[in-house]
C-alpha positions in Angstrom: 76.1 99.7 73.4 75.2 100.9 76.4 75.3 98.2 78.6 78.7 97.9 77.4 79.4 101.7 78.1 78.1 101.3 82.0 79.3 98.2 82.7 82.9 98.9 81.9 82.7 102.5 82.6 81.9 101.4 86.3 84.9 98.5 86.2 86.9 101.8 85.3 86.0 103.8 87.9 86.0 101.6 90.5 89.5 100.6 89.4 90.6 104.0 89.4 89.0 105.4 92.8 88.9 102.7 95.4 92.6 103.0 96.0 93.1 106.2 95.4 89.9 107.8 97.7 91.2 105.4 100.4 94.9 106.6 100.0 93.9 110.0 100.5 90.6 109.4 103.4 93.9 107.5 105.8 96.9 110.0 104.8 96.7 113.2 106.4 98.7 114.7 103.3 98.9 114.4 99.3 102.1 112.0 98.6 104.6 113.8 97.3 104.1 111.5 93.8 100.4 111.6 94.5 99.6 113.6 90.5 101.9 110.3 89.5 100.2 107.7 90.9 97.0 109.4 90.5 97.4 109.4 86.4 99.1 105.7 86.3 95.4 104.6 88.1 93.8 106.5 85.2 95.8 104.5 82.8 95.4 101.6 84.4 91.4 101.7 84.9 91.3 103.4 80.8 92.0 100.0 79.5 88.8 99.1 80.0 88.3 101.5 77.2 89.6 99.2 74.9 88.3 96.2 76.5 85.1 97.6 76.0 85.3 98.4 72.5 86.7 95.1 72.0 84.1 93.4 73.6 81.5 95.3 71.4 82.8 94.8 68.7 83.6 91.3 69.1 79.8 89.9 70.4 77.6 92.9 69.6 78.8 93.8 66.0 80.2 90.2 65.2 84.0 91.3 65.3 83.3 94.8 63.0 83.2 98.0 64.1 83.9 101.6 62.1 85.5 104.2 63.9 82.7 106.8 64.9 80.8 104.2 66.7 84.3 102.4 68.3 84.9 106.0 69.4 81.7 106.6 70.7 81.7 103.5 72.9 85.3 104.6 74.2 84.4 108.4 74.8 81.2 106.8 76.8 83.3 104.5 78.8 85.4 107.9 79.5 83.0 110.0 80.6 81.6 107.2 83.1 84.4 106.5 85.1 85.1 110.3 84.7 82.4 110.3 86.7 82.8 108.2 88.8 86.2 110.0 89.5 84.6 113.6 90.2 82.1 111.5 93.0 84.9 110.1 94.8 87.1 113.1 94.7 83.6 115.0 96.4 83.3 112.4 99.0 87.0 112.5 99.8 86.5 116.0 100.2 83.7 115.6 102.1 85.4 113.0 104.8 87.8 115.5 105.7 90.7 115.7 103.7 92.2 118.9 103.7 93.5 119.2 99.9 93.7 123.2 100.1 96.4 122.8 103.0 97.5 119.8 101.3 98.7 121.8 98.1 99.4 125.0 99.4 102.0 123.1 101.5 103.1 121.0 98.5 103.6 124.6 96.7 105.5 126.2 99.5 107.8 123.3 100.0 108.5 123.2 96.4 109.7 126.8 96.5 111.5 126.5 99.5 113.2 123.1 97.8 114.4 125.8 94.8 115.5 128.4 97.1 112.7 130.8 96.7 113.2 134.1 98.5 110.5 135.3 101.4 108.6 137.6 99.2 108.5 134.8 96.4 107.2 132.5 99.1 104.7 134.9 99.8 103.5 135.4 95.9 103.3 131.4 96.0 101.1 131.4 98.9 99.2 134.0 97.5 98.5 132.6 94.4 97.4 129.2 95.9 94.7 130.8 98.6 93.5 132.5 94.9 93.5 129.5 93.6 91.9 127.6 97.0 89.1 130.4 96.9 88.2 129.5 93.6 88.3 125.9 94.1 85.9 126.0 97.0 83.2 126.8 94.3 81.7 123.5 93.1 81.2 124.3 89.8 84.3 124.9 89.5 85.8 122.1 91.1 83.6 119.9 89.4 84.9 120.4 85.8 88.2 120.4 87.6 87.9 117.2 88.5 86.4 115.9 85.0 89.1 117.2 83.0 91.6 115.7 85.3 90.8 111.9 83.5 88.3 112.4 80.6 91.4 113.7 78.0 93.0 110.8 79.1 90.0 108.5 78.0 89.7 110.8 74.8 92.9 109.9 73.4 92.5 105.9 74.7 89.5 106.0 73.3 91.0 107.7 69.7 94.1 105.2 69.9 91.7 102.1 70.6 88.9 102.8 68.3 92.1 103.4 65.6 93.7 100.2 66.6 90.3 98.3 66.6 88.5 99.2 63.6 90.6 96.6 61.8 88.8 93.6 62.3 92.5 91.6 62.1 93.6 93.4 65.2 92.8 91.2 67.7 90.2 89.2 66.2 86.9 87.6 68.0 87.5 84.1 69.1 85.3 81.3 67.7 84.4 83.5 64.6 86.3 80.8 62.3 84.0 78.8 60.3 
């Protein structure tokens, strides 16, 4: 099971941020749709949730698998590219990109776009330095960064460990007798 877990926890994460940690390390700024394309990646590299599970229960368990331990292979396969995506997020932080200017830019042009007034603007740029001087902590960014993809891999990992408990769904190849 955990072979399983690492080896398509790591598939996820490097699925989910190669592209995206290069995207940001060339642009100088966060895309305008960056959140957008940044959780389609997630979705994308999270179906090696249910690969995985599929996988285990198909050569490991020989094509049955209950739900807690389905689960458990999904939520493991979560938290590794979860992982993987708080790393990459630190070391595109690290090369240089300025995400606090990044977003407080993004936040100020968004209230500009709805007509904010000057002392709204202000309120908006002074609740994203708050927010910037909090993030600078570590362990707070950290879990930031976590939580960004591991409910995503929660409810993947609930939805394929529902799906795949039925050993009809999808059965294991080569089983027939």
């Amino acid at each position: 099971m955990l072979r399983v877990i690492l080896i398509y926890g790591t598939i996820a994460g490097l699925v989910v941020t190669v592209p995206l940690s290069t995207a940001f390390m060339i642009m100088e700024a966060a895309p305008e749709n960056g959140a957008f394309y940044g959780y389609l990646a997630m979705l994308l590299a999270l179906t090696a949730v249910f690969l995985g599970i599929k996988r285990h229960r198909d050569k490991a368990l020989g094509g049955v698998i209950k739900f807690l331990p389905a689960l458990t292979v999904g939520l493991g396969i979560s938290a590794v590219a979860s992982l993987f995506w708080v790393v990459a997020w630190e070391i595109t932080l690290a090369s240089g990109f300025d995400f606090p200017a990044a977003y407080t830019n993004g936040m100020l042009e968004t209230a500009r776009a709805k007509g904010a007034s000057e002392a709204e603007l202000q309120v908006v740029s002074a609740d994203a330095a708050a927010f910037m001087k909090m993030y600078a902590n570590p362990l707070v960014r950290v879990p930031i960064t976590f939580v960004e993809m591991f409910p995503i891999g929660a409810l993947i990992s609930l939805i394929s460990a529902a799906l795949l408990r039925n050993s009809r769904f999808l059965p294991a190849r080569g089983n027939a007798p």
